[in-house]
Every structure is written in structure tokens, then in C-alpha cells.
N, C-alpha and C positions, 0 to 999 in steps of 0.2 A: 511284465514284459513278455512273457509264455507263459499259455497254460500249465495252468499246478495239477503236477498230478494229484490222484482222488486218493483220499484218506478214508478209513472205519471208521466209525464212531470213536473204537480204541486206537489210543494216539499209538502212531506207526505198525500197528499192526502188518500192514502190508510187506514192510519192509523188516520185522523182526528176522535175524538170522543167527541167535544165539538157539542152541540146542537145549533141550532140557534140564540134562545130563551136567550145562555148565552155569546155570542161570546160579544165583548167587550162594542162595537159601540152599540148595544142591552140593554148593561146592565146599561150602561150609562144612554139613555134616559129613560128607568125604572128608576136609580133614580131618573133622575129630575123632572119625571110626579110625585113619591111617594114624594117629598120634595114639590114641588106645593101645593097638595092637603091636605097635613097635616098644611099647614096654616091658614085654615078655621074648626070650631067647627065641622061639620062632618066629616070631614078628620080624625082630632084628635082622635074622636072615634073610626073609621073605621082601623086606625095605630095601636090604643088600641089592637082592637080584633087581631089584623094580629098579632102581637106580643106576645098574648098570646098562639096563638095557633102553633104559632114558639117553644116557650118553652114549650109547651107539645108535641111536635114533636122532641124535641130533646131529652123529657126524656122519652117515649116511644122506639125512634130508636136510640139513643146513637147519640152525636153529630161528633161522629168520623168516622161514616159512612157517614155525609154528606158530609164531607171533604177530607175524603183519596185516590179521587180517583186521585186528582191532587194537588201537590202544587209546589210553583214557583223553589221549586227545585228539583225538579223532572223531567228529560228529556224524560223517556220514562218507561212505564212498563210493563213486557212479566207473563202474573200470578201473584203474591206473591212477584215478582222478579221486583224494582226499581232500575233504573239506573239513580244516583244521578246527579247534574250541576257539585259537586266537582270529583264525578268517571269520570265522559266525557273527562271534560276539564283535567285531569289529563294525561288520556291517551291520548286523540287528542294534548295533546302539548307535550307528551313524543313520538307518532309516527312523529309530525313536525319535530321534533330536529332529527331524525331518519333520515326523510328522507334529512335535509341540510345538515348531514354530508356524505349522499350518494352521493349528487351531488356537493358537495364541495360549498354548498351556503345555506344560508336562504330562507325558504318557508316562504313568510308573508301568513296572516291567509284570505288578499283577494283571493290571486292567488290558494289557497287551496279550500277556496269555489268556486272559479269558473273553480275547476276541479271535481266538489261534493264529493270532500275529504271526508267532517263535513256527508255529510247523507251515504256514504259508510260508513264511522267507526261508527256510529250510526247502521248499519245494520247489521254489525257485531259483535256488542255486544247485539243486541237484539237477533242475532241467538244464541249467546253463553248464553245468558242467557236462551233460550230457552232450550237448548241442558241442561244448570247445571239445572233446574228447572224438566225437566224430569229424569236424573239422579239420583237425590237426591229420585223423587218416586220411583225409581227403586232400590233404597238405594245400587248402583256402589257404588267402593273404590278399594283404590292400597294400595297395603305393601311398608313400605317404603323401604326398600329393593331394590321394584322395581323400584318405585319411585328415587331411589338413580341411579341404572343404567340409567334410563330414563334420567336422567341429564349429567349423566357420558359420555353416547353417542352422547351427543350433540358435534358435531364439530365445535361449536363454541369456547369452552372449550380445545381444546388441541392444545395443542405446536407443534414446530416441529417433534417433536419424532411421532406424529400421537396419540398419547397418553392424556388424562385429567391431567389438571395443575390447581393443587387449585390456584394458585395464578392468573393465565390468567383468572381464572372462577372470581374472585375477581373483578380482575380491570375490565373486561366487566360488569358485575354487578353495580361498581361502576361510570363507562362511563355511564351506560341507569338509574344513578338514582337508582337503584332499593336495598332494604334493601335485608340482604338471605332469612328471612322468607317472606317477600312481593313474591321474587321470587320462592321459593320452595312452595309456595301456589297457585301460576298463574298455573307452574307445573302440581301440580298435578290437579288441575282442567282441564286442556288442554289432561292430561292421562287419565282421566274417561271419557271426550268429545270421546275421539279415544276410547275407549270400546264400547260409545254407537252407533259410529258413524261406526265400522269395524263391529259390531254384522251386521248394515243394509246392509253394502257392502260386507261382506265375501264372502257371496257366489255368488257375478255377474260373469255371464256366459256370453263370449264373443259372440256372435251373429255369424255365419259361413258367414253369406250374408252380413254382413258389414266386416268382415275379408277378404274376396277375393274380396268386391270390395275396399278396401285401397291396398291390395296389386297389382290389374289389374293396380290401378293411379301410384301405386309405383315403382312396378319394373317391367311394362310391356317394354317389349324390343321390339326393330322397326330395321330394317336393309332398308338400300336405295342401291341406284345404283344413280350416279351422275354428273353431268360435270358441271365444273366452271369458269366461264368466268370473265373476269379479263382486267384490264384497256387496256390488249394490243386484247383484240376480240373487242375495238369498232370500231376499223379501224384509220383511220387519222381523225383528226381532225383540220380545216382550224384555224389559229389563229383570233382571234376575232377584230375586225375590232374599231376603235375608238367612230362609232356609238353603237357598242354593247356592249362595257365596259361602257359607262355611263348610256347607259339601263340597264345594268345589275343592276350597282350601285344606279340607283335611285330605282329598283325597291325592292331591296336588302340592302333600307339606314343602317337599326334598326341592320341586323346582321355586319354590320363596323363604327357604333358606339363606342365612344370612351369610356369606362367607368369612374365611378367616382371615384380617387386616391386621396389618404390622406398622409398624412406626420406623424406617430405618434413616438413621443417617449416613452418607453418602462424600468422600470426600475423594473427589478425581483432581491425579493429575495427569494430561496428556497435552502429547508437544502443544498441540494445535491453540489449547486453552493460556500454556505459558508463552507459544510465540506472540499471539497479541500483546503483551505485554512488554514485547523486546523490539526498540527503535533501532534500525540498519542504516548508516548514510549510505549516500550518492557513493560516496568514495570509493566505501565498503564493495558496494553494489559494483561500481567498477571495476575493481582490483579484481574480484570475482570473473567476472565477464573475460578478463584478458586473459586469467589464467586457465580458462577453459572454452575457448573458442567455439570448438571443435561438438560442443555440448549444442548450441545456439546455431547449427544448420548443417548442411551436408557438405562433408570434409572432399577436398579433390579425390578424385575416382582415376583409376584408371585401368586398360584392358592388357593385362598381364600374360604373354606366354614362357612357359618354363618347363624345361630340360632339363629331367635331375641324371648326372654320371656316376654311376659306380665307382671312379676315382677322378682324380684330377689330371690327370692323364687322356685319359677318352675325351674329358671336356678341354683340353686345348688343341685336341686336335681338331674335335669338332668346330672350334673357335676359328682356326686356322681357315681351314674350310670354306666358314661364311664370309670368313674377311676375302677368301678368294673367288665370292660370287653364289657360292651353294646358299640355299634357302634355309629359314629355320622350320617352315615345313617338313621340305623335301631330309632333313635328320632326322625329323620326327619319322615319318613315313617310314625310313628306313628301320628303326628300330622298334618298329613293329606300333606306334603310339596313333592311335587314335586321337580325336579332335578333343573330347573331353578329360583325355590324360595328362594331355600337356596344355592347356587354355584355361586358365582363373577366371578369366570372367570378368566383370568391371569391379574391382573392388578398391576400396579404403586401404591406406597404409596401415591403418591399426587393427583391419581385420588379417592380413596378415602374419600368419604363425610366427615366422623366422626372420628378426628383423636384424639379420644382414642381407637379406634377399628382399627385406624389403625397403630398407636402405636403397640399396643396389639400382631397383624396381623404379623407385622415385624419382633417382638423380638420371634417367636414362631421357632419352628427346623422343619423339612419335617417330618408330620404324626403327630406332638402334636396337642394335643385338646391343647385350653386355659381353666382358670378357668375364672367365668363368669366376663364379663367385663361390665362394666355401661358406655352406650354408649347416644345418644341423644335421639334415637328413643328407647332406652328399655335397658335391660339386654340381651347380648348375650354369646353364647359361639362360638369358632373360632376353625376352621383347617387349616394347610396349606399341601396342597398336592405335590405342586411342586413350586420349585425357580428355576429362569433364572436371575444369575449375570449380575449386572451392565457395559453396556459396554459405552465407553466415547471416544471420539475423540481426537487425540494429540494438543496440542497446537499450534504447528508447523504448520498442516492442516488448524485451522482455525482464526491465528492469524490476518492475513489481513481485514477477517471479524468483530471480535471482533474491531478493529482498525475504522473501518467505522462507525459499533455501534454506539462507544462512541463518535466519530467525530459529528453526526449525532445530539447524544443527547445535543450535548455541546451548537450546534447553533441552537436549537429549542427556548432557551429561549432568545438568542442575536435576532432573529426574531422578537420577542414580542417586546423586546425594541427599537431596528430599526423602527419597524411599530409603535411606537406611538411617535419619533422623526420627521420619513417621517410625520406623520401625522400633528406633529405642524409646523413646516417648511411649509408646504402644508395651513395651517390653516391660518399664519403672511402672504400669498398674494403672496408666491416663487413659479415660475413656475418647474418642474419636474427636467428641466436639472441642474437648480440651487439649488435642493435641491441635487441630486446627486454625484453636484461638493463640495458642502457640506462639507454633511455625506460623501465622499471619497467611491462613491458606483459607483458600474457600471452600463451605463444608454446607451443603444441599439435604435438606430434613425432608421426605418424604412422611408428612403427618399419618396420612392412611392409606395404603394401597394391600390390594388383594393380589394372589398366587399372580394374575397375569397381567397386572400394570392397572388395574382401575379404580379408583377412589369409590366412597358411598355412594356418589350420587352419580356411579355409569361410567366418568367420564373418565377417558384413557390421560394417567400423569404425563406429565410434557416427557418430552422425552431426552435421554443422558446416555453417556457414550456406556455401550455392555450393560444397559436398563437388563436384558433377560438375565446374563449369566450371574447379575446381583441380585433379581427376583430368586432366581432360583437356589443360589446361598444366601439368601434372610432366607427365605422358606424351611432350611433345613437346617438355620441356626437356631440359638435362642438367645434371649435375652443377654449385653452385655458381654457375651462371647466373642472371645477375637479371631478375625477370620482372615487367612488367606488371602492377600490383594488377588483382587482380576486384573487378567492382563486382556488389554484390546489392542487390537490393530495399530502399527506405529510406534508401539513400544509405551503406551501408555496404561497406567496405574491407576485402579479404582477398589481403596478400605470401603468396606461397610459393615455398620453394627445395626443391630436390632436394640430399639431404644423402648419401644413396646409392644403387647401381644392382644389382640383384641379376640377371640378364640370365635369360633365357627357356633354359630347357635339357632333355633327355632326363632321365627319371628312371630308373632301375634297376629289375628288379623287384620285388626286395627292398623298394624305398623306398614302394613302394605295391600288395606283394602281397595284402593284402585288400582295395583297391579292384579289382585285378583280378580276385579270386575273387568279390568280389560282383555287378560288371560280369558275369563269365561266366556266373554261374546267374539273372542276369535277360534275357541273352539265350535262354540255352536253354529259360526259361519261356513266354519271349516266344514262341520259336520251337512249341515244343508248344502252345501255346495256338492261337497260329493255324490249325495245324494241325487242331487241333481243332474249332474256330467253323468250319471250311470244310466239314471231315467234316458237319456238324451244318447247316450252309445245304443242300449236297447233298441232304441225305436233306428235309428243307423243302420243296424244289424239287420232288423225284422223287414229291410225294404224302403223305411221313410227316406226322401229327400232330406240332404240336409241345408236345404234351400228350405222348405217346410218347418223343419224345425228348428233353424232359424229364425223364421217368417212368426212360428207360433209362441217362441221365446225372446221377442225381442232380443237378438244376438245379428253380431254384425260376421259373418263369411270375409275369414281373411286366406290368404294362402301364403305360401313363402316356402322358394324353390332353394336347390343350391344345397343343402344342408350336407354338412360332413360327419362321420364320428366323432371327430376332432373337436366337434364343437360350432360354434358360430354365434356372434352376437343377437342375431336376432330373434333366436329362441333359449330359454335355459335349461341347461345341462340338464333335467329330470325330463324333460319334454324328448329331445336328442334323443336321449337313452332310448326311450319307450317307441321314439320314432324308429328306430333301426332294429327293434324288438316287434315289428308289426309286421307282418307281409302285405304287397303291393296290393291296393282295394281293401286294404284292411280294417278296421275302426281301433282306436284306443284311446282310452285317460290318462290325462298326466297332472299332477301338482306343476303348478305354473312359476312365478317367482317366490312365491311363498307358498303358505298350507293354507292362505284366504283368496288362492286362485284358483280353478282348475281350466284344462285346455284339451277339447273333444277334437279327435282328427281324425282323419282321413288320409290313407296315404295314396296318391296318386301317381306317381313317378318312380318311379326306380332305374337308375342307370349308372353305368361306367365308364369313365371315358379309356379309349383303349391307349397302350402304352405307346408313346412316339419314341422312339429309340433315340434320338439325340437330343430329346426334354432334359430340361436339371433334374425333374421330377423321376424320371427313368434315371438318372444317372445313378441318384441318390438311394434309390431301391437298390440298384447293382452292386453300389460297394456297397450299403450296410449286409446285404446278404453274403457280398464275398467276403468282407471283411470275418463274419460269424464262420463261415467256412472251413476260412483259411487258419482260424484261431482251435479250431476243430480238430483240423489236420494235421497240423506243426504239434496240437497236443497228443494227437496219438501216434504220431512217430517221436516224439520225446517217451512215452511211453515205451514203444518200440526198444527206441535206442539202449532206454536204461535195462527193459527186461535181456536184449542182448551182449549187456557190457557187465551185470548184473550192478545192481546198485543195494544199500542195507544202509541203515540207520543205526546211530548209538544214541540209545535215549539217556543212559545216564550222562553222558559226555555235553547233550544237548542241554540237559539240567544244568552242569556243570558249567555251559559257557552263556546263562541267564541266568543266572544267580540261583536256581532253584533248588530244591531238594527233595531226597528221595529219588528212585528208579519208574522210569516209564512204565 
């Protein structure tokens, strides 16, 4: 969300602020020197005095000051502002579970440290806490109002209609864990962050000199002049002689190597495979349809203004008021409300927060006020300025989908109990094919395939849901080992065993003497050709026309303008390169689509088109450069903020709240 502050090498170094004097290994043999010497009659006295002057040093400076600047549950603190063991670990195992359902797996808590997961998300709650820590002096705040849109436009929230759906906002809610007011409170704290953080960035001004030099890299265009030579300009080529296929092949072993082939069976189940299998009626299909209307087109809209009062008092007077002619404007006006403070916009009753106001909202005619309504956030009154009826898709249109739907839902939960069948069958000592034959499941034998999905004979195995993430556990299993189901996308389940191992080995050359006669006459093309393109740069350079040498190569002069870095289909990407790697009137060779082409050219053109300031093309250079900026800027007044607020880290406490052990 904000630049993380910059780390050492050594974890938190930066923010270490335990003293020497108290580090552990320190404090230790302080005590055991002080437990020594209180053994003997001057010790005793000498402990005496220390003791007392301990307890007049606590009731002179309060005992609370000696102790608050750390304790063991304390992770880190930016000012005023403590970041607890139980805040950390709350959110570092609600962003884990985040990220294993992004990649369809579990992050354990090593493989996350040793991507510095635990001190990035520590970095980033210290900027945040930095950022609400300066805020709150600055005494920021949102209406909730706005607050309300702020959530409303989250598109995480809306349905197919493009639209906010209390109910989707629900169950995402209730998928990350999170209570409404837990989440309407992260919210608005994340709203008055972007106050404090768009005041710093508003006004970044794009730099002219880094704007035309992204656009010179971007859309500088090149035009050439060209001739291509191609398998049939290397001339003839003698066929290679007995002596020279086994020189070739010995020098050549490693690329006609046989690779290492497995035998794995394969036993998926995911929805999509057991919904085929499950018949839905019409009925079905309807009953569906009616009790979700709202799914099947765009729900009536309507343009909502709203007056939230500080009590219910203010709002019947105001109420009074319009009944006696006054505008709901001209209240707004008055109390100081801008257009977009008190005006919703055209919205759905479901994207609506507070469904008494949106109740309220619905039941009103085009142009009533409401009388005031007791809503969550306060007492309002309500206008409706314009309605746009409900429109809804026929049944007919989208019965086949509805059909899939419920197909869908029905074997999500046959899933769950399949996988913990597979799994005791799996458990009792059954190898895969015999649990399969079992449970009456279908179970896919992949006879031979190699590390990236190809059979002996080249050709890529058909292909199966998570083929890679099963490639790459057979590759690291063995034989009759039981592995881990994969999980893919949709919540779907794929066993796999290694059934046998065909090992990695030298081939003979017998076993692939026409791959090596074909390897050797595409080197020796390769090799003439170059040859040739160089000959043919030479004479370019020295003066020749390359109309002439052309003329004296049988070679056809092509050109082709327009060319970008970027790329372009009508030339290939090594060609590109070399072309933007030339100066204008230049000459240069390039390997063509393969190493059996080359392509001699000429560069003729070089130019830029200049920036139009209201292009997409300019737009798009302007934000990503401000966007970089401003990301820039906010990170070094978080910076700032915390070296002024002072911030420090507890590494052990931070072990403590990731399972770990040991001290930082």
C-alpha cells in the first residue's frame, strides 16, 4: 500500500535500539556476577544500598517509564503508536491465507520468511502506523457518507451487474475473517492515509526531460533496407561423411541425450469434471432464477440525496423547514455541504450501506424529501431525484447458465468427501490406481512424459487441469510415494503417483543418427551463412551499393518502416534488437527467425514522434512517471515521519508473533 522502508542485510538493523549494556547474553552475566557477590556480608550490604536506591528511583520517575519502552509483546513502536505480537501475527496469518488462496496452496511460515514476507508486512504497518500517528495530529477525518462511497467503489464488492452487492460485500468479508466494523474501521483509516498521502502527491509535476526521454525508448521508430538470406543462399552442401556424424555427435553428446521419463498416474477431481456428470431440471433451474433475480440484470437505480444530522433534533427542524418551502439544497448550502457530500449518485438499494436509509430511499416518489430517518451513522433526511427501472434477463437466455451454477454447487461439497475417502484408502497402504478402481473415479496414466510435459517421440501430452504443478511433483517424487493432492483453481483436487522411472541416459548414435545428420547440416548452414551476411556487411561498409550486392547475390532489397522497441511482427525480436543497437546509415547482422537465417541491414530512418499533450500515449507516460514519484515521495516522508516520531523494532517479540525462534 506504501513504500517499505529500506532494510540491511541484518534483519532490523536499522531500527535496533536495545543498548549493549542490556542485550541478553549481557544481562545474564550481570546477574550472575550480582548473585556471586551477595553471598558474602559486603555484598549483602552493597545489594542493600542498590535496592534502595532502585526504589527511590522508581518513586521519583514512576516505574512506568522504566519499562514502557519495550515489552515481550510489543513488536515494534512508530511514536505513541504500538504494534502488538497479537496485531502482527493477526494480520501476517490473515495476509498468508490470502496469499494460499491466490496461488491455490499453502504458504508455510518458513517459505514466507525466506521471502522477507514477516519484515516487509512489519514495514508496512510501521509506515501505516506512521502515516495514522501524523494524521490524528493533523486531526484528518471522513464523513461517513463518504466513507460509505469509499467502500461502495470498491470492486471487490460488486456483482455482475458492475454494481455493489450487500451480500458479495458480506461473504468477502466473511472469506478474509473480517467482523463489518473491524472492516469499516481498517477503511477508514486507509481513507484519511490517502488524504494525507494525495495532499503530498497532488501536485507532482511530470518532469519534460524524463517525459521525452520514455517516450525517445518508447515509440522511437527505425525504418531499414534489407536482404535475407535463407537456407537456399548457402549453396550445396556435401553430405557428411561417417567420420563427421560421430564427430559431430561426440562433440555434441549433452544436446542428444535422452531425458529422464516417468510413468505417473494422475487421478483429478474438479467441479467442472463431476458437474458433467450431474442432470439439473427446468424447475431446478427456475426456482433458482426467482430467488435471485437481481443476479440476471440491472436492479432499479436511483439518484439519492442525503443529509446526515448530528441528532434528531437538527433533522426535524430541517424537515420542517422543507415542508415549508426551503430546498434540500439550499440546507445543504447552508451547512457548509458541497455537491459531492450530500449526492449518492445513481445507485442500487443493495449497494447501499444502511438499509434503513435504504429502505427509506426506495419507498420515496421522484422529488420527495423523507421525513428524517434514524440511520447507523446519524439522523438523515433523503431525496430521490431520478429512478431508472429494474431491468432483468429472460429466463430462457440464461437458463443453461443457472444450470451449470447449481451443477457446480452440488459437487463442491461431493469433493470434500471424495478427498477424505481418497485420502483413507491412500492412508490403509492402496496405491492410486486402486483407490480409483475403488471409489469408481477416473484415473489418467501418463505412460512417458519428460520434466516439461513431452512424450519420446516430441510431442507435448494432451493436456489436464495443474499438468505443471503435477510435473513438477512427480519430478521430485519417487516411485510409489504418496504425495500431497494439488489443488487448482475452483477448489479442485489432483493425487498423483509415480508409477515408474525411466532415468536420464547417453543415446547411441545409431538411436538418433538422423537427428544428428539434421543437427549437422543446420549447423554448417548456419555456419555459411554467417559467413556470408559478414562478407555482404563488408562490402556495405567499404562503399558497395546495396542495390549491387543485391544484384551480385541474387537477394531481393526489402525495407520495413515503423519498427519499435517493443517489438513488431514483421520483423524478429533479434533483428529489433540489433536494429536499435545500429546508428542511423548504419550496417548490421542479425540471426533472422532461426540460426538458418541471417538478415543484413541498413538503417535509414530514425525518428520520434513528438509528445501531443492530450494523446492516451502522453497521458500514460504522465501517470506512470507520477505514479513512480509519488510512490517515491510518500516513501520518504514516511521515512521522515518515523525518524521524527522515532520508531524501533523488537526482533524477538517479532519471532514470537511467527512462530519463530531464537533472537534477531
Amino acid at each position: 500500500m506504501y513504500p517499505l522502508a529500506p532494510y540491511d542485510a541484518a534483519p532490523f538493523a536499522p531500527h535496533a535500539t536495545v543498548p549493549l549494556h542490556l542485550q541478553p547474553a549481557n544481562v545474564a552475566f550481570m546477574l550472575r556476577g550480582l548473585r556471586k557477590v551477595s553471598t558474602n556480608w559486603l555484598g549483602k550490604i552493597i545489594m542493600a544500598l542498590v535496592v534502595t536506591l532502585l526504589i527511590a528511583a522508581f518513586g521519583v520517575w514512576g516505574i512506568n517509564d522504566i519499562f514502557r519502552g519495550f515489552g515481550l509483546s510489543t513488536v515494534a513502536t512508530v511514536g505513541g503508536t504500538e504494534i502488538t505480537v497479537d496485531q502482527f501475527r493477526n494480520v501476517y496469518n490473515d495476509r498468508l491465507q490470502q496469499l494460499g488462496r491466490r496461488f491455490n496452496r499453502a504458504i508455510t511460515s518458513e517459505q514466507a520468511r525466506a521471502l522477507g514476507f514477516d519484515r516487509q508486512l512489519l514495514g508496512e504497518l510501521m509506515s501505516d502506523a506512521a502515516l495514522d500517528d501524523r494524521a490524528r495530529r493533523m486531526r484528518l477525518g471522513i464523513s461517513d457518507a463518504e466513507l460509505g462511497r469509499f467502500i461502495r467503489d470498491d470492486p471487490a464488492f460488486h456483482g455482475l451487474s458492475g454494481q455493489f452487492e450487500q451480500q458479495r460485500f458480506e461473504q468477502t468479508l466473511a472469506t478474509l475473517g473480517y467482523t463489518e466494523q473491524r472492516f469499516v474501521a481498517q477503511k477508514r483509516r486507509e481513507a484519511i492515509r490517502g488524504q494525507l498521502t494525495t495532499s503530498l502527491t497532488g501536485g507532482v509535476a511530470t518532469p519534460k526531460v524524463a517525459s521525452d526521454a520514455i517516450n525517445r525508448y518508447q515509440n522511437e521508430e527505425r525504418g531499414i533496407d534489407y536482404v535475407k538470406l535463407d537456407r537456399s543462399k548457402a549453396g550445396t552442401i556435401a553430405p557428411p561423411t561417417a567420420d563427421d556424424l560421430a564427430k559431430y555427435f561426440n562433440d555434441h553428446k549433452l544436446q542428444f541425450r535422452a531425458p529422464e521419463y516417468r510413468k505417473v498416474m494422475v487421478l483429478s477431481l474438479t467441479p467442472d469434471e463431476l458437474a458433467r456428470t450431474v442432470e439439473v431440471s427446468d424447475a431446478d433451474a427456475q426456482k433458482a432464477y426467482d430467488s435471485r433475480r437481481d443476479r440476471y440484470g440491472t436492479p432499479e437505480k436511483r439518484a439519492v440525496q442525503q443529509i446526515v444530522f448530528p441528532n434528531a433534533d437538527d433533522a426535524r427542524k430541517a424537515a420542517d423547514r422543507i415542508a415549508a418551502g426551503t430546498s434540500l439544497d439550499a440546507i445543504a448550502t447552508e451547512r457548509g455541504l458541497k455537491a459531492q457530500d450530500f449526492d449518492l449518485g445513481l445507485v442500487a438499494k443493495s449497494a447501499m450501506l444502511d438499509p434503513a436509509i435504504a429502505d427509506a430511499a426506495f419507498a420515496l416518489k421522484p422529488g420527495q424529501v423523507s421525513a428524517p430517518v434514524q440511520g447507523r451513522f446519524g439522523t438523515a433526511l433523503l431525496k430521490v431525484t431520478k429512478i431508472e427501472p429494474e431491468k432483468v434477463r429472460a429466463f430462457a437466455d440464461v437458463k443453461a447458465e443457472i444450470k451449470q451454477e447449481l451443477a457446480l454447487a452440488r459437487v463442491r461439497g461431493d469433493i470434500s468427501d471424495l478427498h477424505d475417502k481418497v485420502e483413507d484408502e491412500r492412508a490403509a497402504g492402496s496405491r492410486l490406481d486402486e483407490v480409483a478402481q475403488k471409489l469408481k473415479l477416473p484415473l489418467r496414466t501418463v505412460d512417458s512424459t519428460d520434466r516439461s510435459g513431452r512424450a519420446p517421440d516430441g510431442k507435448s501430452v494432451a493436456d489436464f487441469p495443474g499438468a505443471q504443478d503435477v510435473l513438477n511433483g512427480a519430478f521430485a517424487s519417487d516411485i510409489a510415494v504418496e504425495n500431497d493432492p494439488v489443488q487448482v483453481a475452483g477448489g479442485g483436487l489432483i493425487w498423483y503417483e509415480v508409477a515408474s522411472i525411466e532415468k536420464s541416459r547417453e543415446r547411441t548414435l545409431d538411436e538418433v543418427k538422423d537427428k544428428v545428420a539434421a543437427s549437422w547440416r543446420d549447423n554448417a548452414v548456419t555456419e555459411r551463412l554467417a559467413a556470408k551476411a559478414t562478407e555482404i556487411a563488408d562490402k556495405l561498409r567499404a562503399g558497395t551499393s546495396l542495390k549491387d550486392v543485391a544484384a551480385a547475390n541474387g537477394l531481393k532489397i526489402e525495407n520495413a518502416k515503423g519498427l519499435k522497441r517493443k517489438g513488431s511482427e514483421a520483423m524478429p525480436p533479434d533483428v529489433i534488437d540489433a536494429v536499435f543497437r545500429t546508428a542511423k546509415d548504419g550496417i548490421g547482422v542479425s540471426e533472422g527467425k532461426d540460426a538458418t537465417e541471417r538478415v543484413v541491414f541498413r538503417v535509414t530512418s530514425v525518428s520520434v514522434p513528438a509528445l501531443d499533450a492530450a494523446s492516451p500515449e502522453t497521458k500514460r507516460i504522465g501517470d506512470m512517471l507520477r505514479n513512480a514519484m509519488a510512490e517515491e515521495l510518500v516513501g520518504q516522508y514516511v521515512l521522515r515521519v518515523e525518524s521524527e516520531l522515532g520508531a524501533s523494532i523488537n526482533g524477538a517479540a517479532l519471532n514470537q508473533a511467527i512462530g519463530g525462534g531464537g533472537n534477531n
